[in-house]
LUMRORO-594172 format. One record per residue (C-alpha): z, x, y. Coordinates in steps of 0.001 Angstrom, whole numbers, plus 500000, padded with zeros to 6 digits. Each point is the difference from the previous one (the first is absolute). Example, Ala and Ser with C-alpha at 12.3 -4.5 7.8 and 13.67 -1.06 7.14 Angstrom:
% LUMRORO-594172
507800512300495500 499340501370503440 
This chain:
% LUMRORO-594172
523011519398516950 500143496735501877 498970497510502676 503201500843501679 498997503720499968 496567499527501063 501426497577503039 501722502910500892 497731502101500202 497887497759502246 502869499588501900 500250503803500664 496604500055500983 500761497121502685 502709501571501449 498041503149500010 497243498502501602 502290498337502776 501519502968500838 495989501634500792 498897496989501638 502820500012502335 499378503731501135 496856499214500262 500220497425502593 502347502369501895 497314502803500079 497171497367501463 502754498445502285 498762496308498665 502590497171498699 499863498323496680 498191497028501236 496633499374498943 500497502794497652 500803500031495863 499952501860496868 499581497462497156 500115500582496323 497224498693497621 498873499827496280 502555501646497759 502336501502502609 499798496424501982 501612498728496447 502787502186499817 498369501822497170 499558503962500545 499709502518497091 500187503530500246 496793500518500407 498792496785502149 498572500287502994 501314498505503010 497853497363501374 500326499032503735 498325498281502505 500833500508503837 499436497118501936 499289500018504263 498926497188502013 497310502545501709 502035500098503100 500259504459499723 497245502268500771 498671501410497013 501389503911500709 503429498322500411 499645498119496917 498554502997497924 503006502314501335 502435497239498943 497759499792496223 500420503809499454 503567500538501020 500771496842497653 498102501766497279 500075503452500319 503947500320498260 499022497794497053 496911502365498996 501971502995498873 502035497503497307 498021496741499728 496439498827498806 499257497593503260 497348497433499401 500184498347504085 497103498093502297 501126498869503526 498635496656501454 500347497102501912 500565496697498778 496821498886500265 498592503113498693 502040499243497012 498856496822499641 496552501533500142 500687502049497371 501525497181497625 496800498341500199 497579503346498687 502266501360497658 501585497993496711 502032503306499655 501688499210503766 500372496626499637 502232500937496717 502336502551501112 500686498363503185 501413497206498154 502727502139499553 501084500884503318 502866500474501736 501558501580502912 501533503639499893 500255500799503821 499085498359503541 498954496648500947 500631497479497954 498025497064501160 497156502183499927 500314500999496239 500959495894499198 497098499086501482 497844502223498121 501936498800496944 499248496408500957 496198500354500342 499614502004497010 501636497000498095 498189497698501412 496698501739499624 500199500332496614 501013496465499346 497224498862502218 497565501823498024 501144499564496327 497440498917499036 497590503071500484 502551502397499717 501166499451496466 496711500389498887 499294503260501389 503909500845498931 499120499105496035 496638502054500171 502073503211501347 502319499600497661 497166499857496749 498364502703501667 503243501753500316 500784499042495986 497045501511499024 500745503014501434 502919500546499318 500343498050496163 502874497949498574 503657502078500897 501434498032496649 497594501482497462 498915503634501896 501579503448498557 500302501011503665 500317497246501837 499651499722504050 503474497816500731 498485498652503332 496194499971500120 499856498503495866 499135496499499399 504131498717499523 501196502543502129 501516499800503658 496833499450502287 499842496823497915 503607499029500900 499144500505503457 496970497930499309 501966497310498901 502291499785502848 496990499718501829 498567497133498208 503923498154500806 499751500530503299 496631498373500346 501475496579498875 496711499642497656 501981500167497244 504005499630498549 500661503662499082 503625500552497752 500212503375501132 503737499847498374 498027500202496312 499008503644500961 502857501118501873 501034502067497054 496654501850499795 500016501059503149 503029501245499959 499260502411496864 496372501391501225 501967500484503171 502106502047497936 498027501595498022 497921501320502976 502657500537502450 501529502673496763 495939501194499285 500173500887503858 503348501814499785 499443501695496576 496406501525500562 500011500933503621 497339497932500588 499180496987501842 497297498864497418 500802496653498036 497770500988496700 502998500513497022 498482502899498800 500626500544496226 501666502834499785 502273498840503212 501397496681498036 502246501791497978 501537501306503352 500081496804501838 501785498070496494 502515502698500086 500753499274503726 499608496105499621 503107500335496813 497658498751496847 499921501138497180 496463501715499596 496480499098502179 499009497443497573 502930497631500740 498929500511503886 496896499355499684 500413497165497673 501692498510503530 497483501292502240 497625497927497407 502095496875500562 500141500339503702 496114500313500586 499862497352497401 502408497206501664 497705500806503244 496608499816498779 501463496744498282 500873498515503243 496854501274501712 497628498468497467 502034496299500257 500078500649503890 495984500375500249 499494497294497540 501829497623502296 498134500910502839 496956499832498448 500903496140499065 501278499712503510 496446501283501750 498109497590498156 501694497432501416 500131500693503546 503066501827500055 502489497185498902 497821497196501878 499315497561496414 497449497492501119 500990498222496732 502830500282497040 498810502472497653 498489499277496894 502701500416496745 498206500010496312 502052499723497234 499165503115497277 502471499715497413 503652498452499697 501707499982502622 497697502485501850 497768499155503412 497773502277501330 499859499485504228 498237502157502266 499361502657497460 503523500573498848 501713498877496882 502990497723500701 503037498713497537 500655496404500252 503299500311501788 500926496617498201 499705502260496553 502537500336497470 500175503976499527 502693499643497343 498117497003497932 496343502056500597 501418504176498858 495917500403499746 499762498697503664 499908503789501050 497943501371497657 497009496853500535 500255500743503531 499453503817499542 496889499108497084 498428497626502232 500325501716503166 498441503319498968 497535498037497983 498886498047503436 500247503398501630 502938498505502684 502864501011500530 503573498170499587 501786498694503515 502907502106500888 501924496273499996 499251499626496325 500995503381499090 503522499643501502 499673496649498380 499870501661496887 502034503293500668 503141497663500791 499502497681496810 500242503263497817 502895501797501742 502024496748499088 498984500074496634 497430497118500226 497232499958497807 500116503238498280 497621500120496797 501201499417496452 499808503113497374 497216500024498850 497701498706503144 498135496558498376 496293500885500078 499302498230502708 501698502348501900 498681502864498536 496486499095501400 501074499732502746 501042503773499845 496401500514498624 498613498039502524 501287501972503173 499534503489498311 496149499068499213 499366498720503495 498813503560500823 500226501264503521 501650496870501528 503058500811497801 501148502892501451 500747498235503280 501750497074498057 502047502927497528 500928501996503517 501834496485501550 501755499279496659 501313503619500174 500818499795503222 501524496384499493 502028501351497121 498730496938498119 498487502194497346 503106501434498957 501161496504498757 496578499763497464 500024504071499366 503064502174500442 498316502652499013 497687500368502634 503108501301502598 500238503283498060 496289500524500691 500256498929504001 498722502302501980 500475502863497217 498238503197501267 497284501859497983 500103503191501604 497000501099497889 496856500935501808 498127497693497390 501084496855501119 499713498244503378 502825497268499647 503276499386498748 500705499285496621 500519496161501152 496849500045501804 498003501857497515 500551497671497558 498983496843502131 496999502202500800 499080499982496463 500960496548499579 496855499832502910 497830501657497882 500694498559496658 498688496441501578 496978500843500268 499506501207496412 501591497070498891 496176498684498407 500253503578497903 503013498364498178 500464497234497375 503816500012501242 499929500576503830 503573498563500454 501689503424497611 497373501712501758 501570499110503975 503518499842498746 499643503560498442 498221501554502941 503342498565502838 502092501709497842 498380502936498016 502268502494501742 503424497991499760 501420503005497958 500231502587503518 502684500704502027 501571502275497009 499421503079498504 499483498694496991 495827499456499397 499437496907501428 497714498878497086 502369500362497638 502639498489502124 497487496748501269 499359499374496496 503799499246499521 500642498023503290 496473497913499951 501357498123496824 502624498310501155 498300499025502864 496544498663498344 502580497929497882 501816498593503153 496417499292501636 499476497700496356 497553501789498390 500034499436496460 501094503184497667 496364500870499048 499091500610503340 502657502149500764 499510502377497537 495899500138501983 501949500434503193 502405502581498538 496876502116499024 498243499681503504 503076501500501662 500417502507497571 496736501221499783 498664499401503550 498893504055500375 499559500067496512 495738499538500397 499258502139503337 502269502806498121 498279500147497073 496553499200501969 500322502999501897 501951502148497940 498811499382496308 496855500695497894 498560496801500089 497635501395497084 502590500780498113 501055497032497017 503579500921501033 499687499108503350 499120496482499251 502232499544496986 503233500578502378 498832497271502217 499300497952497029 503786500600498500 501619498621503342 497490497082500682 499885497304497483 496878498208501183 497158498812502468 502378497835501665 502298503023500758 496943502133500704 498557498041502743 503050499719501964 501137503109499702 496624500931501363 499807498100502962 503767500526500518 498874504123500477 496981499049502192 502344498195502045 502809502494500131 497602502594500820 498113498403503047 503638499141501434 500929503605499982 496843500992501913 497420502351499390 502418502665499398 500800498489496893 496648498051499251 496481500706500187 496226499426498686 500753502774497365 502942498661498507 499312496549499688 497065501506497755 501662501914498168 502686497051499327 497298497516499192 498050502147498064 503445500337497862 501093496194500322 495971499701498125 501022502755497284 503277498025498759 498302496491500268 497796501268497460 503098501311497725 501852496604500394 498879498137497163 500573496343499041 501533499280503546 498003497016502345 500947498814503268 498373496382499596 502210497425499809 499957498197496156 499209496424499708 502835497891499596 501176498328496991 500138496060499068 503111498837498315 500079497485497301 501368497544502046 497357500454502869 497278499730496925 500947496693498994 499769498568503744 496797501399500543 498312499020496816 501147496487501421 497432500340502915 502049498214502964 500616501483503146 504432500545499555 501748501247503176 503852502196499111 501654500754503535 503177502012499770 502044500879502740 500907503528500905 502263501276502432 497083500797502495 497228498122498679 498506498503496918 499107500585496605 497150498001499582 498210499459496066 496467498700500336 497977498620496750 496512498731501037 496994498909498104 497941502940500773 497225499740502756 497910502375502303 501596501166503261 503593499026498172 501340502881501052 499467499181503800 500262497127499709 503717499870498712 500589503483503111 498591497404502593 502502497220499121 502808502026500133 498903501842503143 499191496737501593 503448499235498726 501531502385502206 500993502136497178 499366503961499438 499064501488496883 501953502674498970 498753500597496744 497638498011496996 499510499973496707 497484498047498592 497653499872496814 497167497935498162 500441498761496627 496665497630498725 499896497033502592 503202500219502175 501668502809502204 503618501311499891 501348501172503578 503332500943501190 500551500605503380 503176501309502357 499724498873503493 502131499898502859 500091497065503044 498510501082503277 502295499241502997 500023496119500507 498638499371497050 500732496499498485 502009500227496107 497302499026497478 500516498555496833 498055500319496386 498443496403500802 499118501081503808 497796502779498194 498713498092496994 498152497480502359 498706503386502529 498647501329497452 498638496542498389 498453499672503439 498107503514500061 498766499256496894 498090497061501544 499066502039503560 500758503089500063 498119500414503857 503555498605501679 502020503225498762 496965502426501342 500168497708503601 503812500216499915 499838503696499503 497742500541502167 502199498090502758 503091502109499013 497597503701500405 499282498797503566 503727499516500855 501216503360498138 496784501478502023 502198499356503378 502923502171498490 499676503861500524 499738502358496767 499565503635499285 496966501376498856 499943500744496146 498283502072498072 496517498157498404 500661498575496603 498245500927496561 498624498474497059 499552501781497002 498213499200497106 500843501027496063 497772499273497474 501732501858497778 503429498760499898 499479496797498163 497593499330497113 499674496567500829 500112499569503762 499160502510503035 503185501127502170 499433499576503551 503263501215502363 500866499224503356 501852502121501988 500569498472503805 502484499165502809 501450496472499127 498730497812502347 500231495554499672 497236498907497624 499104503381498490 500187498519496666 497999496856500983 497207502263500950 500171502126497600 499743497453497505 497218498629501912 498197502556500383 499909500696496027 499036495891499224 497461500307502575 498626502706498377 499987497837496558 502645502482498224 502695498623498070 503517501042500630 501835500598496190 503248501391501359 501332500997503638 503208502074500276 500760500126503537 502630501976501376 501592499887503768 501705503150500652 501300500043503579 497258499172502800 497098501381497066 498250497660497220 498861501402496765 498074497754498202 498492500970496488 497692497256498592 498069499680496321 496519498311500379 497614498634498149 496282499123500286 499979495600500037 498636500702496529 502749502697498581 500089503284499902 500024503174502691 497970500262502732 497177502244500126 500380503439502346 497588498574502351 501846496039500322 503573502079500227 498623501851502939 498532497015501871 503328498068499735 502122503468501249 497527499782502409 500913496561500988 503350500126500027 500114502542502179 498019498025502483 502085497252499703 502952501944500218 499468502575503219 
């Protein structure tokens, strides 16, 4: 099948039509003039299947009676309704017009239009009003044009993830192409109609070969019908079409979702009519946020930045924007040359960022789509083009593999507070099913290919081995769940002989909730995540010896001698994307937040800290990186900030305050609420309390805050930044020593989380 073909086959149809509308002006004894047979909608674009109708509109200037005009209406007509499906109103022009006005679905097809027989002045002025009419009313149209269209998605689903997908009324499918030749000839908005030219031309295709192989002129690919249709089409089964049919709807939704996000920006400011230059924040380096679009410095170094691509992907889906189709060219042309590609294995920095997009929760999926579509994620994971648009003809699931996962990537986020290691958790859940697309079982076979992978992303061996399990054994709790005798010592024991602690348990928990609600209630319900709970309680119980709290750190010899000295030192070491920064103190309430203040105020980010008490002076190492802009600092520069909080501390809680009200103008996601939990248990000389919250600037300044203004000493803090999520595990003491009571653990979990929400 082709374009050529179905030009053809319009073209018959014109000549066909000729031929009647000439005998039919001999029969009525009228000439040609003020008379015409024009083509609109699909058969004014050249583009008839099989089983198309053919829609035409006769045109008059009113000047015959209406008997002469009905005899010359039925003898045009009545030889096409033996072979053809007619779809035909007559009218004048300004009837037309008239009609263009009431009726969105009007105004559309006569965009299209062109002449078949008869006058042409009259059908080129009909085409030249209809233009101008719906450039002249942009504006309102577009509106009503989006809402038909999510009314018309919601009907009719997502033609890239249905079984039996509808290839013209589905969201991706040809009504939208039409939609967005609409949109270009509006002038609201630059449409690259080229980028989809391919998709069209397969759903074409593939429904022009649905038509011809079923007898029908229905566009729904009917199951049992794709085999048929593949055959026809020369692939080699029905997955590997559909796999393209995926990739078409996929490349058109794309460019529908970018085209309404334009003219959404666009509408809020009067069409194009900017009363002043618009407003450009800097969010991270080299990225500017302008009119609700992330943009790449076009100054920026791709091949001296590699992470460039992957911080504009983490903070974009973490603001909940998306990326400018500049930048992503930008980008796209960098990596085809060869310019900054990552090094093997990805520094950790760059692995967060990774963590960092997948946990951004529903705003990822748009940001994942326009990498895929981009091919820029290719260059980070070659892996993911095996799983492209890879079918799951299984009744279970309601996506392709590709999509599946990034679904349960979607839910994963938001049990990221369930975990003490949310980033295995999100990378685990994107690629759970990386082993299908074989016959081999793809558990076995993802446990093989996730390894060399988790090592490229940088992950260090030990976590690995976690991820290794989690792919393995993804099914491995709803099977036994729903399958097993949970009463039954056995049952538990085999769980126990694959998972080799809490750590493993958690994840490998949440990683099944999250799998399941991505398949859909087909696969997931009320019952089973019981029964997989009530199991997940059952081997908690037979895990013995394991903890998930974080250990207090240790003190070296050398870091003892220093700190029995009692004066404030100050170690600054650079790293490749930050600092290494060693921190001995003479102890002091509110150190803590003191020291996160400084280096907040500082410009820097905390990745992670270590820090502990010993008698009268505090240990603390810290790993932060610079903030975009942000001037070098020095040990010195440091020493004296932190002198100087020592002597006010209200100048660091005034500066953060100052830098809260300018993040407040940046957009963000919503996140999930964060939680404290307390341990009295876990320590004999200190109470555990763990936070569990989106990073944020200053979380650790409140947090310390919050626990000095509750009188509460702070032994030991372990803090922990694992993508866009903080985990902060902290040993306190009454001011006196010892644990705190049930009752004083509860009021300060209580005031954290005010602090905190």
């Amino acid at each position: 099948m082709s374009t050529r073909e179905r030009r053809e086959r319009s073209n018959e149809s014109d000549r066909f039509l000729r031929s009647l509308f000439n005998e039919a002006l001999e029969k009525t004894g009228k000439g040609a003039k003020a008379l015409a047979v024009a083509a609109v909608g699909g058969y004014g674009r050249g583009e008839l299947s099989p089983g198309s109708d053919l829609d035409i509109l006769i045109l008059h200037q009113g000047e015959f009676s209406a008997g002469v005009l009905s005899d010359f209406v039925n003898n045009l007509l009545y030889p096409l309704w033996d072979s053809k499906s007619v779809d035909h109103s007559v009218r004048t022009r300004s009837e037309v017009r008239e009609m263009a006005e009431a009726d969105l679905k009007v105004a559309l097809g006569l965009l299209d239009i062109r002449l078949v027989a008869g006058d042409a002045e009259l059908v080129a002025a009909v085409q030249s009003d209809s233009l101008e009419n719906w450039r002249k009313n942009a504006r309102n149209r577009l509106p009503e044009l989006k809402k038909s269209l999510e009314q018309r998605h919601e009907r009719a689903g997502e033609l890239a993830y249905l079984l039996e997908p509808d290839v013209k009324e589905a969201r991706g499918g040809l009504r939208d192409i039409t939609a967005l030749r609409a949109i270009a000839a509006s002038g609201a908005a630059a449409v690259p109609l080229e980028r989809i030219s391919w998709a069209e031309s397969k759903l074409n295709d593939v429904r022009e070969t649905l038509h011809q192989t079923s007898g029908r002129n229905k566009d729904r690919l009917l199951f049992q019908e794709q085999d048929a249709v593949a055959r026809e089409l020369k692939y080699s089964d029905a997955d590997a079409m559909m796999s393209d049919v995926a990739q078409a709807a996929r490349s058109v939704d794309y460019l529908l979702e970018f085209t309404w996000h334009q003219l959404d920006q666009r509408a809020k400011d009067g069409f194009g009519r900017f009363l002043r230059k618009p407003r450009t924040d800097t969010v991270a380096k080299n990225l500017n946020v302008s009119q609700r679009e992330i943009f790449i410095n076009p100054q920026a170094d791709v091949a001296s930045d590699p992470m460039l691509g992957l911080r504009a992907a983490a903070t974009a889906a973490q603001l909940g924007l998306p990326i400018s189709l500049d930048s992503y060219s930008l980008l796209s042309t960098a990596l085809n040359a060869g310019k900054g590609l990552l090094p093997n294995p990805w520094p950790r920095e760059a692995r967060e960022y990774l963590i960092s997009l997948i946990g951004a929760g529903e705003s990822m999926v748009s940001i994942f789509e326009a990498l895929d579509q981009e091919e820029i994620i290719f260059h980070w994971l070659p892996e993911w083009r095996a799983l492209r648009s890879l079918p799951q003809r299984n009744a279970l699931h309601r996506h392709t593999v590709d999509r599946h996962m990034v679904e349960t990537a979607v839910h994963a986020a938001a049990l990221t507070r369930t975990v003490h290691r949310p980033d295995l958790l999100l990378f685990a859940a994107l690629f759970h099913d990386i082993g299908k697309g074989d016959s081999e079982d793809h558990s076995i076979r993802g446990e093989r290919l996730i390894e060399p992978l988790a090592q490229r992303i940088g992950f260090p061996q030990e976590d690995v081995e976690i991820i290794k399990i989690l792919v393995k054994h993804h099914l491995l709790l709803s099977a036994t769940a729903t399958r097993r005798d949970l009463d039954d010592p056995a049952t538990i024991q085999s769980i126990v002989t694959v998972i080799p602690d809490l750590t493993t348990l958690e994840l490998l928990h949440a990683l099944s909730v999250a799998d399941g609600e991505a398949t859909g209630s087909a696969g997931w319900s009320d019952w089973k995540a019981t029964l997989v709970s009530d199991l997940v309680s059952r081997v908690k119980k037979a895990i013995s010896g394991s903890t998930t709290i974080a250990k207090q750190p240790e003190i070296s010899p050398e870091q003892l001698k220093i700190a029995e000295s009692g004066v404030l030192q100050v170690n600054l070491e650079k790293r490749e994307n930050g600092y290494s920064i060693e921190i001995i103190s003479p102890d002091k309430p509110g150190l803590l937040s003191l020291v996160a203040g400084v280096l907040n105020t500082s410009r820097l980010d905390v990745r992670s800290a270590r820090t502990k008490t010993h008698g009268a002076s505090a240990v603390m190492k810290w790993i932060v990186t610079p903030q975009p802009h942000a001037p070098e600092v020095t040990a010195q520069y440091l020493h004296n900030e932190i002198e100087k909080a020592f002597n006010d501390a209200a100048h660091i809680a005034d500066k953060l305050i100052a830098r809260a009200q300018a993040y407040a103008s940046i957009p963000s996601i919503p996140v999930p609420d964060p939680i404290v939990e307390v341990f009295n248990d876990g320590a004999t000389e200190a109470t555990i309390i763990e936070v569990r919250s989106h990073d944020r600037p200053g979380l650790l300044f409140r947090i310390g805050a919050g626990i000095t203004q509750s009188k509460v000493d702070i032994r030991s803090a372990i803090v922990t930044t694992l993508g866009a999520e903080a985990i902060d595990t902290l040993y306190v003491t009454e001011l006196t020593g010892g644990p705190l009571s049930d009752e004083r653990a509860s009021e300060l979990a209580s005031r954290l989380l005010q602090l905190l929400k």
